[in-house]
C-alpha positions in Angstrom: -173.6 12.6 93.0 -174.3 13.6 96.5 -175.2 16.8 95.3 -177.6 15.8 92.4 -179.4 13.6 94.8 -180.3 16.6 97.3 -181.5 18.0 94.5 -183.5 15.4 92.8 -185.0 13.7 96.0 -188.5 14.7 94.9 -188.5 13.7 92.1 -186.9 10.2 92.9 -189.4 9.4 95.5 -192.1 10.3 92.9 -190.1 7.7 90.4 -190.0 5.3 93.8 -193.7 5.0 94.2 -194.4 4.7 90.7 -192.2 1.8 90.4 -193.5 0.5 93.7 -197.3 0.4 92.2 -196.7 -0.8 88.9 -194.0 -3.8 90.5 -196.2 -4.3 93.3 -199.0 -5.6 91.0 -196.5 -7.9 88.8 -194.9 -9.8 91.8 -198.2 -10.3 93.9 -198.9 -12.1 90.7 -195.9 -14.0 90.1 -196.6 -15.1 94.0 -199.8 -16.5 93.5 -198.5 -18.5 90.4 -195.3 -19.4 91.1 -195.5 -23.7 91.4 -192.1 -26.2 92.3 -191.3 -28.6 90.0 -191.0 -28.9 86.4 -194.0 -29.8 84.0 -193.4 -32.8 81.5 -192.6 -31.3 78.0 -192.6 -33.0 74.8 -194.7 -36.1 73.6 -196.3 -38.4 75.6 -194.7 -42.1 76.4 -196.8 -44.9 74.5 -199.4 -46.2 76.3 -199.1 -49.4 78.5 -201.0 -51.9 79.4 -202.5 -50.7 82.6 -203.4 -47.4 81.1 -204.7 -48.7 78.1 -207.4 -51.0 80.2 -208.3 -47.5 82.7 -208.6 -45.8 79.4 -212.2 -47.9 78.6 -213.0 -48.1 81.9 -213.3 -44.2 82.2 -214.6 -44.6 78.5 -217.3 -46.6 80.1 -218.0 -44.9 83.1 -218.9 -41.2 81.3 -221.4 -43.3 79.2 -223.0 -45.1 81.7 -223.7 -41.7 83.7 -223.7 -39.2 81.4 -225.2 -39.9 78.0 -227.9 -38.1 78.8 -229.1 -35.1 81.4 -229.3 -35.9 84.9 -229.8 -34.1 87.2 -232.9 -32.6 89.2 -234.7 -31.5 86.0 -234.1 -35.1 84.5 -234.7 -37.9 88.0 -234.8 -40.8 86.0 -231.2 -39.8 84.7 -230.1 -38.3 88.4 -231.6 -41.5 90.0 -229.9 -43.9 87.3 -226.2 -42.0 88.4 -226.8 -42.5 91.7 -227.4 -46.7 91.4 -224.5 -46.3 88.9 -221.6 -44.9 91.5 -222.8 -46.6 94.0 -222.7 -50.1 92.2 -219.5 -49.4 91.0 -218.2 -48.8 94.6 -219.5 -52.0 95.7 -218.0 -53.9 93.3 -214.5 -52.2 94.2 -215.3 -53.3 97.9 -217.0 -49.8 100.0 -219.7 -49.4 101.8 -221.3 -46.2 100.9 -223.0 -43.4 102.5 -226.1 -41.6 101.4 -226.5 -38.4 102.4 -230.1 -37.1 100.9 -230.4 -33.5 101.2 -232.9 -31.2 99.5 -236.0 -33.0 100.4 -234.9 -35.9 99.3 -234.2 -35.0 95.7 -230.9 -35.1 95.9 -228.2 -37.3 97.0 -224.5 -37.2 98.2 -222.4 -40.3 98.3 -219.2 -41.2 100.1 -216.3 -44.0 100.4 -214.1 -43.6 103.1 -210.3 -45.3 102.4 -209.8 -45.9 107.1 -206.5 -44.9 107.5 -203.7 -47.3 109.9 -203.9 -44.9 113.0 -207.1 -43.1 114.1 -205.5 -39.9 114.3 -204.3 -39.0 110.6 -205.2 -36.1 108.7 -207.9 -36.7 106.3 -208.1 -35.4 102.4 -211.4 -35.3 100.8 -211.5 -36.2 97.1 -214.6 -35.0 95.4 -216.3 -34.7 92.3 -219.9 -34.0 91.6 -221.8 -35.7 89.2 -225.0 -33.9 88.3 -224.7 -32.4 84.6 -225.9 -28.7 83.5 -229.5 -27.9 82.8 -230.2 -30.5 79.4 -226.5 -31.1 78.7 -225.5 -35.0 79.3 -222.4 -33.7 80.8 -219.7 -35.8 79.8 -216.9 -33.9 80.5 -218.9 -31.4 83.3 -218.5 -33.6 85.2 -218.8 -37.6 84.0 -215.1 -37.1 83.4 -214.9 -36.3 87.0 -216.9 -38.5 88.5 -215.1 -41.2 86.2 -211.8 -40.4 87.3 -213.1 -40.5 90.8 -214.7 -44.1 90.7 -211.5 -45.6 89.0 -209.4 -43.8 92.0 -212.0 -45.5 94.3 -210.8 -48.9 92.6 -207.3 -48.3 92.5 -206.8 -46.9 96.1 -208.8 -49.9 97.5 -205.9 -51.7 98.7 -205.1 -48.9 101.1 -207.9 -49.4 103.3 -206.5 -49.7 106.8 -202.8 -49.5 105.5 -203.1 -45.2 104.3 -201.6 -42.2 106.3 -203.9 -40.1 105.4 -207.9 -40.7 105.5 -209.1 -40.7 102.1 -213.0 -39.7 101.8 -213.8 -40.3 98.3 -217.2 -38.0 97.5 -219.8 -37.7 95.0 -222.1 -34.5 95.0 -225.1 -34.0 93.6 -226.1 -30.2 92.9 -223.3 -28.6 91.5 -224.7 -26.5 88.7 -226.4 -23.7 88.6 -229.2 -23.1 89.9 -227.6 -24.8 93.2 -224.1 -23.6 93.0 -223.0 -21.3 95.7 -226.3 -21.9 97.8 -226.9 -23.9 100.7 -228.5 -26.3 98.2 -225.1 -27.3 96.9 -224.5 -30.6 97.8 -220.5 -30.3 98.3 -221.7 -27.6 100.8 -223.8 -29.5 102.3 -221.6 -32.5 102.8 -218.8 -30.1 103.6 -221.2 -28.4 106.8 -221.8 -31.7 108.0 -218.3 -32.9 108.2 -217.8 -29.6 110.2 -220.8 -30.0 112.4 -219.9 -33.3 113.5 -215.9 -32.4 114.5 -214.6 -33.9 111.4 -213.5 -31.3 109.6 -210.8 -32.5 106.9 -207.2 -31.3 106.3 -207.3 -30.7 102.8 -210.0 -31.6 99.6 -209.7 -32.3 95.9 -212.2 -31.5 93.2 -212.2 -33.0 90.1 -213.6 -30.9 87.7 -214.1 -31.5 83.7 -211.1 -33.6 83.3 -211.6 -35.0 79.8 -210.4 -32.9 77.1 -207.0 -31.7 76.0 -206.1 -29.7 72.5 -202.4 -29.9 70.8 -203.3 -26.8 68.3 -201.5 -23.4 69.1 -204.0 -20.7 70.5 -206.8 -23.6 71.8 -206.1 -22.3 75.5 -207.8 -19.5 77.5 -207.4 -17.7 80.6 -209.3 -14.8 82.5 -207.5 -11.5 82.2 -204.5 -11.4 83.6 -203.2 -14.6 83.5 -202.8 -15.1 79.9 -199.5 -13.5 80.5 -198.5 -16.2 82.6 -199.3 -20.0 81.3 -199.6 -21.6 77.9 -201.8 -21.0 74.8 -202.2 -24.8 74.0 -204.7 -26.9 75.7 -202.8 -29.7 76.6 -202.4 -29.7 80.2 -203.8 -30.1 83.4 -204.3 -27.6 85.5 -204.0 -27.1 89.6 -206.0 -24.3 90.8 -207.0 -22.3 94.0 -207.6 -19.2 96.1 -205.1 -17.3 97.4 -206.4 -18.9 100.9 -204.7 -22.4 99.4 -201.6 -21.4 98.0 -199.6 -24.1 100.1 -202.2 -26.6 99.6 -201.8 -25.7 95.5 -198.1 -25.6 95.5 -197.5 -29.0 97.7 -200.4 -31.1 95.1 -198.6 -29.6 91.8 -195.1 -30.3 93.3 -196.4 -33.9 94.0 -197.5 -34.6 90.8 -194.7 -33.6 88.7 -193.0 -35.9 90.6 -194.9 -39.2 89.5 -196.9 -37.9 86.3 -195.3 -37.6 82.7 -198.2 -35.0 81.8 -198.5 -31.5 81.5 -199.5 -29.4 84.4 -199.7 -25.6 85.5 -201.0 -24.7 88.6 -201.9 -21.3 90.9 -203.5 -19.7 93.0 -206.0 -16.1 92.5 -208.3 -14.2 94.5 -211.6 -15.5 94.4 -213.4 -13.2 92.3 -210.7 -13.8 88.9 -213.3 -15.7 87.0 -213.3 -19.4 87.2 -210.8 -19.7 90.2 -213.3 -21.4 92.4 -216.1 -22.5 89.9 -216.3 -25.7 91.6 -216.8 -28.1 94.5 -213.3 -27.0 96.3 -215.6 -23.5 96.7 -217.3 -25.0 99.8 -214.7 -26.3 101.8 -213.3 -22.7 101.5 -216.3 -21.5 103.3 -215.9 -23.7 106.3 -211.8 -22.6 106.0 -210.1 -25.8 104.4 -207.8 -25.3 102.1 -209.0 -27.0 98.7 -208.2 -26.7 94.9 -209.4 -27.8 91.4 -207.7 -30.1 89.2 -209.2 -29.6 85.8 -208.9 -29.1 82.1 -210.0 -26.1 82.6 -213.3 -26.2 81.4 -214.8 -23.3 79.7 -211.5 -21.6 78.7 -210.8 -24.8 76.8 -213.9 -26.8 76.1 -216.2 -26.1 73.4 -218.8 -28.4 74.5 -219.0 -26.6 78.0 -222.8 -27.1 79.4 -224.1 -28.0 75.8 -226.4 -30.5 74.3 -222.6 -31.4 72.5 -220.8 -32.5 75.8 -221.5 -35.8 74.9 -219.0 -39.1 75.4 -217.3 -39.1 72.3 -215.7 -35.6 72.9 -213.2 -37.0 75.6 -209.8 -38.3 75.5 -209.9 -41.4 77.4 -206.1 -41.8 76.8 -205.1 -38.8 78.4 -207.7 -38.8 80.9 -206.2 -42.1 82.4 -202.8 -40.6 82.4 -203.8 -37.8 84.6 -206.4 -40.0 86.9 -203.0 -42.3 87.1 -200.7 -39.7 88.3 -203.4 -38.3 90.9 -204.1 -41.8 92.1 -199.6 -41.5 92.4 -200.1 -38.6 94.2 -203.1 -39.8 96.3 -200.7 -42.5 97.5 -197.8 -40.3 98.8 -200.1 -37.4 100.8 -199.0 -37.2 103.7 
């Protein structure tokens, strides 16, 4: 053997670095997806009673915002969101922020959840709520932005008692032609935090939430990671750069624990296509960690930034399931 080795050592270190670049490839990517926990399989439980009630209030929140286009293009509709979220956040108790940006066109808005000591970390959990161009945007993003006002309401009781500080935020100017530029307003707002020394620990973004698909073949995924997940659209998904692996893997972990829903989750390098089409894109560029929780949008959503993505094309049931098991997981970051 010895003997056919001397021989053969050529040729087996050819064989070695072939193996090495075609494995190399596979178990990066295996790394980058791999996710603790297991995901809930199987039918749903029956609604209760608390889920049924968040159901229409989600239901009622995507009409009142986005039944129409609103967004820089469409002021009247921008301005009417803006009086919307920040009515509903009075009612649950906040005092919001405005932070107008852009001339004056546009406006961020925040709730801050004061944690019991002065000193804890602090999670941002963000969705913006401008729509796409002359779509209403229902599920890009009213289901978002929903989700994020009922969190708002369910998390009040926290206020002074949390161990983490929550800063619930609403951005204006997430779609294109803003996204990416210093017009964006999750960019903006993010900068700001930075500028005045309160840069956060980690941020959420809650992106298209609202529809979910039981048929066979409904799901999509940029190439490669087809391989990898599920072909039915029925889950939701954790997502993030390579950058936020831990920040990925700890959220996904958490809400397996305390969610009977599917989920997938993972991290890719930034240019895989849709990895950071969202707000969580600009707290990578002042170095937070930050993911999206999502349906997925376009690899799912047929409606995505059409004159379709209209209110009716949600599931309210299962949108309050998963805004339920975030607000679970809210509760236990640490």
């Amino acid at each position: 053997m010895r003997e056919w080795i001397r021989e053969n050592a050529g040729r087996i270190g050819v064989l070695a670095i072939l193996a090495a670049l075609f494995l190399s490839p596979v178990v990066a990517l295996r790394w980058m997806t791999s996710v603790p926990g297991k995901s809930w399989e199987g039918p749903l439980p029956p609604l209760n009673a608390v889920e049924r009630d968040l159901a229409g209030r989600l239901r009622g929140h995507v009409t009142a915002i986005a039944s129409k286009p609103h967004n820089v293009g469409h002021a009247t509709g921008y301005a009417a969101a803006v009086g919307y979220i920040e009515q509903r956040l009075a009612a649950s108790g906040y005092a919001v922020t405005r932070q107008a940006f852009d001339e004056g066109l546009a406006v961020n808005l925040e709730a801050v959840i004061e944690p019991r000591s002065a000193d804890a970390p602090t999670l941002v959990v963000g969705a913006h709520y401008d729509s796409a161009r002359g779509a209403p945007g229902a599920n890009d993003n009213g289901s978002g932005t929903a989700a994020l006002l009922e969190l708002a309401r369910l998390l009040a009781d926290l206020r002074g008692k949390a161990d983490v500080r929550i800063r619930l935020a609403f951005f204006a100017n997430e779609e294109p032609p803003f996204f990416k530029t210093d017009r964006m307003g999750s960019l903006v707002y993010a900068r700001a935090l930075a500028a005045k020394g309160q840069k956060p620990d980690a941020m959420f973004s809650l992106e298209t939430l609202g529809f979910y698909d039981d048929a066979p073949g409904s799901q999509h995924y940029p190439f490669p990671l087809g391989a990898l997940y599920p072909d039915t659209g029925n889950f939701v998904a954790f997502v993030g750069t390579v950058s936020s692996r831990p920040l990925v893997r700890k959220a996904v972990g958490g809400f397996r624990e305390v969610a009977q829903f599917p989920s997938v989750g993972g991290t890719a390098p930034g240019f895989v296509e849709g990895i950071d089409w969202s707000d969580h894109w600009s707290f990578g560029e002042i170095g937070v960690p930050a993911l999206m929780i999502t349906d997925t949008a376009p690899f799912r959503y047929p409606h995505y930034h059409k004159l379709t993505d209209t209110p009716d094309k949600l599931d309210y049931d299962r949108l309050a399931r998963v805004t339920l098991g975030i607000e679970r997981l809210i509760r236990r970051w640490r």
